[in-house]
Wavefront OBJ file of the C-alpha trace (Angstrom):
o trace
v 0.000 0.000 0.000
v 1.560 3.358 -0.971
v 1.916 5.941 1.749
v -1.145 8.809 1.960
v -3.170 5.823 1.051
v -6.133 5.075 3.044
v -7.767 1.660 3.947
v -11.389 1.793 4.840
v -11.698 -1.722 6.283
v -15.630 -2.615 7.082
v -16.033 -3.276 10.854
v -19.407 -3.542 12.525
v -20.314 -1.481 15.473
v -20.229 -3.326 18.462
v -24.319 -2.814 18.361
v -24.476 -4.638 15.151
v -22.286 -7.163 16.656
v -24.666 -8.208 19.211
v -27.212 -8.183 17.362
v -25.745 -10.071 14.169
v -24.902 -12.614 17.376
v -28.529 -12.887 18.517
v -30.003 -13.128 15.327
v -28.104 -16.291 14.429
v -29.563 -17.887 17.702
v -33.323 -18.573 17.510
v -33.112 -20.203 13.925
v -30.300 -22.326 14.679
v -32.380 -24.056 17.779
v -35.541 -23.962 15.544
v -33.053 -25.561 12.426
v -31.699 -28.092 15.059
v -34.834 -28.973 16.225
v -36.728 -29.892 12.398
v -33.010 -31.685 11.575
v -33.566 -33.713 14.391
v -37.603 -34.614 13.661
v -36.887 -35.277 10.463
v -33.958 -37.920 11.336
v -36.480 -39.566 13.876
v -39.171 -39.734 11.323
v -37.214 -41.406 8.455
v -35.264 -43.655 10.772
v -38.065 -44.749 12.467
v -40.857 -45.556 9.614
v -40.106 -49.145 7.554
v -40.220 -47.532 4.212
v -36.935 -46.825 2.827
v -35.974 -45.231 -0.878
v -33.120 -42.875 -2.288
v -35.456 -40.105 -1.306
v -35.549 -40.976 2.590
v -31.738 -41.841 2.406
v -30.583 -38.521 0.726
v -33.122 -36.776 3.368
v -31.651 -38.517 5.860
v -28.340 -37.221 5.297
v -28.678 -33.991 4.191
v -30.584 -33.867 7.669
v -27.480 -35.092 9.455
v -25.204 -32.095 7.729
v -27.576 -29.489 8.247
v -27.410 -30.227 12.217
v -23.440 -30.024 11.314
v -23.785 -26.726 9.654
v -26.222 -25.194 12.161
v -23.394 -26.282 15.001
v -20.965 -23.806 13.310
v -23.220 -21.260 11.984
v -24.371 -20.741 15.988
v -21.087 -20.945 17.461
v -18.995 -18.769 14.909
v -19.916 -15.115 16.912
v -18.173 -16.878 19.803
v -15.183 -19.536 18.651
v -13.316 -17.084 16.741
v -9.706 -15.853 18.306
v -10.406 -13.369 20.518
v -8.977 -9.590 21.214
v -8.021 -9.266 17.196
v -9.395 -5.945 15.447
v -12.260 -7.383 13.315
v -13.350 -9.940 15.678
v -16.831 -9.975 17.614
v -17.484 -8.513 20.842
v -18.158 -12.223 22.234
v -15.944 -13.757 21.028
v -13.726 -15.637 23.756
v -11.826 -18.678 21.646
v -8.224 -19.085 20.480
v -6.751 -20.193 17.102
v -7.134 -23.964 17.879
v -11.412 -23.006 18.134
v -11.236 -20.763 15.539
v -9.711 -23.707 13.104
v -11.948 -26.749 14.318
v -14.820 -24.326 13.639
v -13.354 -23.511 10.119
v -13.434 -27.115 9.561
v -16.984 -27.680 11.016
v -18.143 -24.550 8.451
v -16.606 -25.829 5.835
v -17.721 -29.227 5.988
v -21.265 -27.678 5.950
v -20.867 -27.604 2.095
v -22.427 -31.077 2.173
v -25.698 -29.698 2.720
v -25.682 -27.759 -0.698
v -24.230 -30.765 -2.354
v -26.804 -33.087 -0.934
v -29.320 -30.229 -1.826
v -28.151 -30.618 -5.466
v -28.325 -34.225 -5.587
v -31.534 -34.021 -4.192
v -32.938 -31.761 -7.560
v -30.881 -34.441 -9.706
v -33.302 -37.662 -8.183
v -36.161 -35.877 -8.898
v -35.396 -34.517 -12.520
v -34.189 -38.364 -13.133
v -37.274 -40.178 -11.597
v -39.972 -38.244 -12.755
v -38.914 -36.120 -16.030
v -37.334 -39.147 -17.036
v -38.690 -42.236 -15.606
v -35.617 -43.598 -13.463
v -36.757 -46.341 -11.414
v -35.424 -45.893 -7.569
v -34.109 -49.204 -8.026
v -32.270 -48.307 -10.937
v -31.363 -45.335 -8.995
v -30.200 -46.941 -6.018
v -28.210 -49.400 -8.142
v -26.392 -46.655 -9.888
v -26.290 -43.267 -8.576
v -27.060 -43.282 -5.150
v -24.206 -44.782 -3.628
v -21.962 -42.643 -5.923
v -23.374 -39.427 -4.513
v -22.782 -40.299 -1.419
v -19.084 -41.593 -1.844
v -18.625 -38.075 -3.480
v -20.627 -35.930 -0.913
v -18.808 -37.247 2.217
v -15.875 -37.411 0.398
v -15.134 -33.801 -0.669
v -16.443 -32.458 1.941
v -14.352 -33.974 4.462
v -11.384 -33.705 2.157
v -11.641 -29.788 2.369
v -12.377 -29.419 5.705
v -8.471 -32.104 6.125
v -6.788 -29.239 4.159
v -7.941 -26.415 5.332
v -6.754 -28.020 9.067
v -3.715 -29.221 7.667
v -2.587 -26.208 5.484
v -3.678 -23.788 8.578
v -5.684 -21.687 6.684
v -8.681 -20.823 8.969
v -8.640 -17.477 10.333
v -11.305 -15.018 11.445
v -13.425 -13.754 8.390
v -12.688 -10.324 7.919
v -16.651 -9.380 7.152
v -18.976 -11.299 9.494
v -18.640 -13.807 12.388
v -16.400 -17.597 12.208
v -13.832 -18.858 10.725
v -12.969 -19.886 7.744
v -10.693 -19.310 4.397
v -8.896 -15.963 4.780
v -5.904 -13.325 5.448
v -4.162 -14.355 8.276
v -3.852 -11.519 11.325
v -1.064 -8.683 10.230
v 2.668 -9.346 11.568
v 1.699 -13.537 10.682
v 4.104 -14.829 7.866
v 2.643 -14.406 4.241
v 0.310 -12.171 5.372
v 0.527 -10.043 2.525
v 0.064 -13.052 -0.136
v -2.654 -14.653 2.172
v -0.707 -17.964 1.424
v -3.146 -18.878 -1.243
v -6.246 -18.528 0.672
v -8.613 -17.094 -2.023
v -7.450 -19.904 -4.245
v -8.364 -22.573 -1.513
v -11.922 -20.923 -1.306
v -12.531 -20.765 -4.949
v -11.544 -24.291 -5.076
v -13.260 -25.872 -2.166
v -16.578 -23.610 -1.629
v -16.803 -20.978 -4.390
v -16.630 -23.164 -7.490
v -18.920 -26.195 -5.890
v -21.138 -23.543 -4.992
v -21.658 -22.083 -8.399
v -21.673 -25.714 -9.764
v -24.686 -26.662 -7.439
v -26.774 -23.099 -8.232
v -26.362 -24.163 -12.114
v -27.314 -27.365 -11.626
v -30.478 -27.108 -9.372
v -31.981 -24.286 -11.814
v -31.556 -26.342 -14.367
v -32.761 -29.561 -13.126
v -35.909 -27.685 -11.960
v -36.186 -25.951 -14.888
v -36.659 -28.759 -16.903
v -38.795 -30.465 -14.013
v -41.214 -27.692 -14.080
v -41.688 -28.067 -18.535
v -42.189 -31.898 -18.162
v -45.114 -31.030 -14.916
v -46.490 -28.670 -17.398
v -46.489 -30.628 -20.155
v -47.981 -33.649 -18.359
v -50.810 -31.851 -17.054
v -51.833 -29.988 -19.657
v -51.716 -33.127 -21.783
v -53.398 -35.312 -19.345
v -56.567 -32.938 -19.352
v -56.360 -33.323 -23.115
v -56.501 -37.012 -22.827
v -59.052 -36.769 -20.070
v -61.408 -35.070 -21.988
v -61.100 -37.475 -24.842
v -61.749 -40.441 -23.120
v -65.002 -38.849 -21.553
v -66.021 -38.276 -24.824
v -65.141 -41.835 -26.217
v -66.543 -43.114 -22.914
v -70.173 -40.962 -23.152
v -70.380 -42.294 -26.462
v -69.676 -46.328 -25.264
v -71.822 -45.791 -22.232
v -74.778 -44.402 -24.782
v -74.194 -47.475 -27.055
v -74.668 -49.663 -23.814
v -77.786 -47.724 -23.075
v -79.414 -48.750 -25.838
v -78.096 -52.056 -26.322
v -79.591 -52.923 -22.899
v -83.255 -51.412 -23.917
v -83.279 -53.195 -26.736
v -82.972 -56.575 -24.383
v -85.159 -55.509 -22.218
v -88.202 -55.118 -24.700
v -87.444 -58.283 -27.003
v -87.678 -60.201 -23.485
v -90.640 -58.712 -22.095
v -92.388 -59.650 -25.560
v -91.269 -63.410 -25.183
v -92.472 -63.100 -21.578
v -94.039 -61.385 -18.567
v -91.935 -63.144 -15.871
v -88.836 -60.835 -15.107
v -91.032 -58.226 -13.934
v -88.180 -57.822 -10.610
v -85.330 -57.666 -13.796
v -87.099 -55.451 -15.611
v -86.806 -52.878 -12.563
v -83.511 -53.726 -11.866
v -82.202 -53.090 -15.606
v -84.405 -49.450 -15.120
v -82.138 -48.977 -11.910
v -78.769 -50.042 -13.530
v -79.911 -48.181 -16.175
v -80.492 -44.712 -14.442
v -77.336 -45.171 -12.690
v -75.679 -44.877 -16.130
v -77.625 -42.567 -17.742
v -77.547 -40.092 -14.203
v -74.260 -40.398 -13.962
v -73.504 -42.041 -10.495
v -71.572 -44.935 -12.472
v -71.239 -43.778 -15.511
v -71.673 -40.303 -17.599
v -73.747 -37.299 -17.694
v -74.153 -33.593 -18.242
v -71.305 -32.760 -15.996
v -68.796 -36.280 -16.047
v -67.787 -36.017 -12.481
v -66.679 -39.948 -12.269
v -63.799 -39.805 -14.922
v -62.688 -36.161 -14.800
v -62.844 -35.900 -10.783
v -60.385 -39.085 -10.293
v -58.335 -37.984 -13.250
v -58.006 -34.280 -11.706
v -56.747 -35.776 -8.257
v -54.226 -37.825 -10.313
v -52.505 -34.736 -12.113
v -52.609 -32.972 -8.602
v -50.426 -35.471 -7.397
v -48.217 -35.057 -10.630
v -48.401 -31.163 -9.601
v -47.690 -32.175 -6.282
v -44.574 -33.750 -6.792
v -43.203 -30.496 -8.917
v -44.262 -28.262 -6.153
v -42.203 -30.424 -3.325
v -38.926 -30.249 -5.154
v -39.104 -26.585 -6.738
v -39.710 -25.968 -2.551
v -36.482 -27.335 -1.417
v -34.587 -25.204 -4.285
v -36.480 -22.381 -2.675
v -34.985 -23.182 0.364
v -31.715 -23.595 -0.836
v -31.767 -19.981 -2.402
v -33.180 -18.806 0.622
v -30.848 -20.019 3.221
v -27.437 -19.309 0.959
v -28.265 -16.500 -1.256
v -27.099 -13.969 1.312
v -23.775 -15.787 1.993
v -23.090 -16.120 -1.545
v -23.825 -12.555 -2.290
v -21.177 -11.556 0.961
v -18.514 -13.664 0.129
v -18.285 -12.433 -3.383
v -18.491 -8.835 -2.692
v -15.626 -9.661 0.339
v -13.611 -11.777 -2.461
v -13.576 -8.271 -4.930
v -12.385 -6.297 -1.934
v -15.845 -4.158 -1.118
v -14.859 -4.488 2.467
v -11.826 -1.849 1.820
v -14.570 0.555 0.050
v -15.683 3.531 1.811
v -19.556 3.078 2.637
v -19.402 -0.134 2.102
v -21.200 -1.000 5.334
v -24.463 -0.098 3.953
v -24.180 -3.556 1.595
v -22.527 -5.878 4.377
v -25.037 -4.867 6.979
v -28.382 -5.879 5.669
v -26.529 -9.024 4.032
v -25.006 -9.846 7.453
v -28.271 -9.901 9.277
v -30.049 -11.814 6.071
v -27.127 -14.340 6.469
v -27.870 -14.571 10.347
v -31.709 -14.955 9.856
v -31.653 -17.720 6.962
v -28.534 -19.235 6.600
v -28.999 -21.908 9.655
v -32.255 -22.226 8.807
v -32.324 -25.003 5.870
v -32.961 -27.446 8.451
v -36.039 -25.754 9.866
v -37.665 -25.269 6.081
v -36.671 -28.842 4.818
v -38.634 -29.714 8.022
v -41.465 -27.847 7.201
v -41.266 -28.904 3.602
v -41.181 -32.280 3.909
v -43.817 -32.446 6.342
v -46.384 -30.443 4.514
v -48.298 -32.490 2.757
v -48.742 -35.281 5.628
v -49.654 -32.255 8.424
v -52.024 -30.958 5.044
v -53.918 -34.492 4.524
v -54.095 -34.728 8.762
v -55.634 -31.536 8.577
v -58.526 -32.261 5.533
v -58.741 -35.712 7.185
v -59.318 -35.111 11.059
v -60.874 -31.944 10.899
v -62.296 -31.912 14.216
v -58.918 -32.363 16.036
v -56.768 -29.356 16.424
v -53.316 -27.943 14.732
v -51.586 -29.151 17.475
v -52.491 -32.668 17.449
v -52.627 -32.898 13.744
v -48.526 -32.044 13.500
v -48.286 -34.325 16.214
v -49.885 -36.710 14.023
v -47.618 -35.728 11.033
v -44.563 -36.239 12.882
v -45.153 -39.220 15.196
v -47.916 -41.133 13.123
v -47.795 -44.343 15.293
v -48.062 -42.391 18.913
v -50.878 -40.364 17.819
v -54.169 -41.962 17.777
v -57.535 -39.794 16.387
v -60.114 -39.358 19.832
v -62.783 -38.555 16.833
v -63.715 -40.445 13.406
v -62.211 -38.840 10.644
v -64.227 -36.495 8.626
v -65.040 -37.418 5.173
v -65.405 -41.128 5.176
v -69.205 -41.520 5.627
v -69.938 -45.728 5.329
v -73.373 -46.879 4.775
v -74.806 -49.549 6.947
v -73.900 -52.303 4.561
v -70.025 -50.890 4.324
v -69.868 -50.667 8.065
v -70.704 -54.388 8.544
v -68.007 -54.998 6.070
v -64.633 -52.075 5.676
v -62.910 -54.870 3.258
v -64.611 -53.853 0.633
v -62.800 -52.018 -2.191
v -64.324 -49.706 -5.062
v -62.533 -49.884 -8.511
v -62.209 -46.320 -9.073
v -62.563 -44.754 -12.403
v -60.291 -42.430 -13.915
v -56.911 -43.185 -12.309
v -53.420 -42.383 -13.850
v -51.047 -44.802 -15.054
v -47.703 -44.317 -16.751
v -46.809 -46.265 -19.498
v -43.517 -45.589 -21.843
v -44.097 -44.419 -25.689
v -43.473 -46.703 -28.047
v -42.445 -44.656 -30.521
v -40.232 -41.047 -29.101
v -39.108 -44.001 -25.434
v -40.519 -41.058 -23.314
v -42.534 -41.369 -20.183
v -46.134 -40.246 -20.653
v -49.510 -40.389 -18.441
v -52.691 -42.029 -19.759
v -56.343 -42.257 -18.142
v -57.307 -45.923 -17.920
v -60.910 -47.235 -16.816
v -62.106 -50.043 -14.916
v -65.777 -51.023 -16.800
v -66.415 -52.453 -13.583
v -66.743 -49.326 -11.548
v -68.550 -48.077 -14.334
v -71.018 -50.574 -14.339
v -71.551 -50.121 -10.543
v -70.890 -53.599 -9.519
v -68.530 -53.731 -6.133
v -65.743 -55.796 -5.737
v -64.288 -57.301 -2.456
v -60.784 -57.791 -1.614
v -60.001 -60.392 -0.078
v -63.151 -63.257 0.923
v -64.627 -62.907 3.872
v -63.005 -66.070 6.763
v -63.405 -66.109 10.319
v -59.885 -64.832 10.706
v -60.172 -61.193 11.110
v -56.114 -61.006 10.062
v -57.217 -62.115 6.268
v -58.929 -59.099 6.053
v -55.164 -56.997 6.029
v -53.985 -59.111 3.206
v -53.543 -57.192 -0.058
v -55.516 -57.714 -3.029
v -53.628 -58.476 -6.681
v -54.812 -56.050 -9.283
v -56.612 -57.790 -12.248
v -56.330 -56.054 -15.380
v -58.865 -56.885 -18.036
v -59.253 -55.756 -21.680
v -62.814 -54.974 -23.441
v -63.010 -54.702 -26.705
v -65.073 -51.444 -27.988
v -67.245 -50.732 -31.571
v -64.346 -48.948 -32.930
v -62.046 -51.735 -32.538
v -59.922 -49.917 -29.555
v -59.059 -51.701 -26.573
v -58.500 -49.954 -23.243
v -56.648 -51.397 -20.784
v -58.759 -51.421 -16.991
v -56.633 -51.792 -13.685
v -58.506 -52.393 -10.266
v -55.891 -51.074 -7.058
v -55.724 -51.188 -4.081
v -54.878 -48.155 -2.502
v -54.160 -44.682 -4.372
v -52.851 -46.170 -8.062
v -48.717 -45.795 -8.315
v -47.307 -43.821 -10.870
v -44.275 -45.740 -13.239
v -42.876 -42.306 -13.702
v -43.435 -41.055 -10.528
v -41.550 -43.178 -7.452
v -44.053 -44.777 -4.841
v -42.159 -42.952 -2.092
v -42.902 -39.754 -3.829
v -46.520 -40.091 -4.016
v -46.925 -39.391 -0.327
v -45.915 -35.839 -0.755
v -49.094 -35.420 -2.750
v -51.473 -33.821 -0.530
v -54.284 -35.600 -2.028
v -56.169 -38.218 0.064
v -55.947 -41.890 0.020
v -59.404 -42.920 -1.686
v -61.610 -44.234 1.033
v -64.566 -47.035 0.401
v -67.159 -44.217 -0.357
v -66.884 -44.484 -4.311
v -65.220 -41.532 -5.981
v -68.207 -41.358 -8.778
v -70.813 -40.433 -6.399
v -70.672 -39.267 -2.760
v -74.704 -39.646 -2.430
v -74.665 -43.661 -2.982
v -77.723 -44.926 -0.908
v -77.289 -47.893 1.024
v -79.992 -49.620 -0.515
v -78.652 -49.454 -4.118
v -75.220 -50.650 -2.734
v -76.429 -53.838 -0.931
v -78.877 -54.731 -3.888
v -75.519 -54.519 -6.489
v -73.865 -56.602 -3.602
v -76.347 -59.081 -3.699
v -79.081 -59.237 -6.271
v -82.133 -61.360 -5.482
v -82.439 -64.997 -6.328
v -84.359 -65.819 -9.653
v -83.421 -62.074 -10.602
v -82.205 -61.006 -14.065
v -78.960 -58.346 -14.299
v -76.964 -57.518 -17.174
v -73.342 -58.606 -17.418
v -70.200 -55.826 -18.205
v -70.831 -57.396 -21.819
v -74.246 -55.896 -21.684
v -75.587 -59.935 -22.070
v -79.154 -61.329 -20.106
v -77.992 -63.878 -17.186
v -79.612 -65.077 -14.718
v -78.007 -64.986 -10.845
v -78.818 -68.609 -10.293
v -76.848 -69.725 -12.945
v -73.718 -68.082 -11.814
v -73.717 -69.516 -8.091
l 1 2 3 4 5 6 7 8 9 10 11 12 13 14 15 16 17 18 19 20 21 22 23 24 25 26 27 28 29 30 31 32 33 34 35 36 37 38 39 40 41 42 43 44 45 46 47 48 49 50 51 52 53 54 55 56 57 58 59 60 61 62 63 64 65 66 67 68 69 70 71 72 73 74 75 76 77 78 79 80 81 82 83 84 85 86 87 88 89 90 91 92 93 94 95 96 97 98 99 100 101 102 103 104 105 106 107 108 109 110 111 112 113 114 115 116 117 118 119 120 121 122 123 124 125 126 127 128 129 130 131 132 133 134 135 136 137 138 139 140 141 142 143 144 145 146 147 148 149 150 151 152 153 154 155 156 157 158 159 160 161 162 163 164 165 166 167 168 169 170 171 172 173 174 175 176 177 178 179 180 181 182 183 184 185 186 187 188 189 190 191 192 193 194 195 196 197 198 199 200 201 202 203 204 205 206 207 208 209 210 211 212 213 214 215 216 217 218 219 220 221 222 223 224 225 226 227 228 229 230 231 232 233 234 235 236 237 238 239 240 241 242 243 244 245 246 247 248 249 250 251 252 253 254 255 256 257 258 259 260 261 262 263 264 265 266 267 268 269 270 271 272 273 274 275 276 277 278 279 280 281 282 283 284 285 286 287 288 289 290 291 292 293 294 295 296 297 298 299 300 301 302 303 304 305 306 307 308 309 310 311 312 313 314 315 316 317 318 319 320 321 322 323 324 325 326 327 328 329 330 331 332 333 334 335 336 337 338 339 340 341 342 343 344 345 346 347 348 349 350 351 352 353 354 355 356 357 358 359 360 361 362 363 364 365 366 367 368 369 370 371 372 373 374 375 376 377 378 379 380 381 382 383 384 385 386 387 388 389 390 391 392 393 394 395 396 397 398 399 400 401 402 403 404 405 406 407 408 409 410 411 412 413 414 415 416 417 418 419 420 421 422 423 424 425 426 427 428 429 430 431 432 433 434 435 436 437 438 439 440 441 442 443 444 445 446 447 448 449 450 451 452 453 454 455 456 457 458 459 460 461 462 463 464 465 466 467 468 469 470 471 472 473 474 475 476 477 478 479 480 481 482 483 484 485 486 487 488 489 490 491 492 493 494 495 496 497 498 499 500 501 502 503 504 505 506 507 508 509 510 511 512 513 514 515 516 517 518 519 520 521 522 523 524 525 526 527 528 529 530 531 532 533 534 535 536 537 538 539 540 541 542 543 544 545 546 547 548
């Protein structure tokens, strides 16, 4: 530095000092404490996928990073010029928590590999056991890897001194009268290396990944209402064909004879049921367009859960980013130049430890949002209770929504084949993933199908049922493929463990088609009378007897 020349060097008032110190405080313990629920959660529930893993630990470095980011106003060396008023450590503190910050770069990383599982599963199709096989363990090798290799060298070297801007430790100048002071001993170059370039690498990388996330969501909506509404069409049409098919039965029998008075009103019944719409079509389709809407909300759902944790991630680091690059070009030694640190320096207290505390929040959103639609007579309190330990919390009410007629009460076994549910198949022709509405005839037809046979062991009634998928052949020579499920229908291009961040319900044995199904109409499709005439899903005359 020539001589006249002045060095404005940016040092916080001791005010700001306390307060930057303060600041840092309440979101670290908040941080710690969603870390720390979200390890209990995934450790403790049986399903396990590369989502829950890569949670897991990116969990386990955000309680790392919060441990430094809380104690760096008070581990730095104390009684130098640009250190804070708390601070009370030595070099040997100042280093270890150097390391500890430095290490934290294994949340970001994590973060990015996090927006690379869910561009690979769901914009293209990547199985998670494809994904476990391949990448997983790979991104973890490199994660832990790196990270704990720079934090080694920066120990090692002895490069971890006081920040000049801000509380900690980390890459920079060592104190004046040290030796290389003047060349830093190749500091800047150890930062750009270890945290700056990474850094830049992950920030690329996550807004691309969810930019091309959010064109394949928006393509895959807007395409599945397409379909949606061109099946209902192609389905009004079958279901009028049906219609009429069935009438013109009915009549030629009750020509050849007056016996089937009880089937003719039966056919009538079916009939209405098709023509109103409670199984089948009408004026407003609710059956096939309903269940198809819920489907593409859960395709919606899944975008919105990852473009929230690269919210978060901008959140929590944009500050730090910002200050470290305006303290790499030197703004620090510009007069004024406290006006820009300031504001940046309490942004970086509020949000930087915070990641844990909004991947907390984040990941249990949609489970405290389906407690919430599900249990709405219990309150907020007991719902995120419910959300976070779901096997401790039991509901002291009946949840809201699932209203069983008297028939469904004797029996809860009993599963509807819903209408209208998403299924991914692969395209034959371009390889890519796309989303297709397939029917079940069977829900259309209103007949009710149980799960498992009733027994006098009241354990059969947990066993699962095996989907049956059955082809009908239509008058234009196209067959659609039907699919009866279980539980909510999984998605090929969408991983099962994903579709629980979907804050749509589970469907419940109330059938989707029709909320205002009478008990009487459901026990007389359950069990027609003897001698009684019905038409079959083929729209043929048999008789009940004959099928016993």
């Amino acid at each position: 530095m020539e001589d006249g020349e002045e060095e404005y060097l940016y040092i916080p008032t001791t005010t700001q000092m306390k307060i930057i110190s303060l600041l840092v405080i309440p979101s670290s313990i908040l941080s710690f404490i969603g870390s720390s629920l979200i390890i209990y959660n995934v450790s403790h529930d049986r399903k396990k996928s590369p989502y829950r893993r890569l949670l897991l630990a990116l969990s386990v470095c955000d309680i790392i990073a919060t441990s430094a980011f809380v104690t760096s106003p008070f581990l730095t060396t104390a009684g130098l010029k640009h250190t804070f008023v708390w601070s009370f450590g030595n070099p040997t503190s100042c280093a270890v928590q150097g390391a500890i910050t430095q290490f934290s770069v294994a949340a970001q990383l994590y973060s990015c590999c996090l927006s690379f599982y869910f561009l690979l599963t769901i914009r293209y199709g990547m199985r998670e056991t494809t994904f476990e096989k391949r990448l997983e363990k790979i991104m973890h090798f490199v994660v832990i890897t790196f990270a704990l290799g720079a934090a080694t060298t920066g120990l090692v070297t002895g490069m971890f001194y006081p920040s000049h801007v801000g509380p900690g430790c980390w890459w920079s100048h060592p104190p004046e009268g040290d030796i290389c002071a003047n060349d830093s001993c190749g500091a800047e170059k150890m930062a750009w290396i270890f945290a700056g370039f990474p850094t830049l690498l992950c920030i690329f990388a996550i807004a691309i990944n969810n930019l091309l996330l959010y064109c394949h969501v928006r393509s895959t909506v807007l395409q599945g209402q397409q379909r949606a509404i061109e099946i209902e069409r192609k389905l009004s049409t079958y279901n009028k064909n049906q219609r009429a098919g069935s009438d013109d039965d009915n009549n030629s029998i009750k020509m050849s004879s007056g016996k089937f008075s009880n089937w003719d009103s039966e056919t009538k019944r079916g009939s209405s049921m098709l023509g109103s719409g409670r199984w089948g079509s009408s004026e407003k389709p609710r059956s096939v367009l309903r269940s198809s809407d819920k489907q593409w909300q859960r395709v919606k759902d899944v975008g919105k859960q990852s473009f929230l944790y690269v919210g978060a991630y901008f959140l929590c680091f944009s500050a730090t980013i910002v200050k470290q690059g305006l303290d790499g070009q030197g703004l620090d030694k510009v007069e004024g130049s406290g006006s820009v640190f300031l504001p940046l320096l309490i942004l970086q207290s509020i949000f930087l430890p915070a990641q844990g505390l909004l991947n907390f929040m984040i990941h249990f959103r949609p489970k405290y949002i389906q407690a919430r639609r599900k249990y709405t007579h219990e309150t907020r309190l007991w719902c995120l209770k419910r959300t976070v330990f779901p096997n401790k919390m039991k509901p002291t009410t009946r949840p809201s929504g699932v209203s069983l007629t008297p028939s469904q009460r004797g029996n809860e076994d009993k599963k509807i084949n819903y209408a209208g549910e998403l299924v991914s198949g692969q395209d034959s022709v371009h390889g890519n993933s796309f989303s297709r509405i397939n029917f079940n005839i069977d829900s259309i037809a209103g007949s009710v199908h149980e799960s498992d046979q009733e027994s006098a062991n009241a354990n059969s009634s947990k066993k699962k049922r095996s989907g049956t998928a059955k082809r009908v052949s239509y008058d234009d020579e196209e067959s659609w493929r039907f699919r009866s499920y279980n539980r909510s229908p999984s998605v090929d291009s969408i991983p099962e463990a994903l579709l629980e961040i979907s804050t749509r319900e589970e469907p419940t044995n109330t059938p989707v088609c029709d909320d205002t199904t009478d008990s009487q109409s459901m026990e007389s499709l359950e069990a027609p009378a003897t001698g009684s005439k019905r038409v079959s899903h083929t729209g043929e005359v048999e008789d009940v007897e004959s099928n016993k």
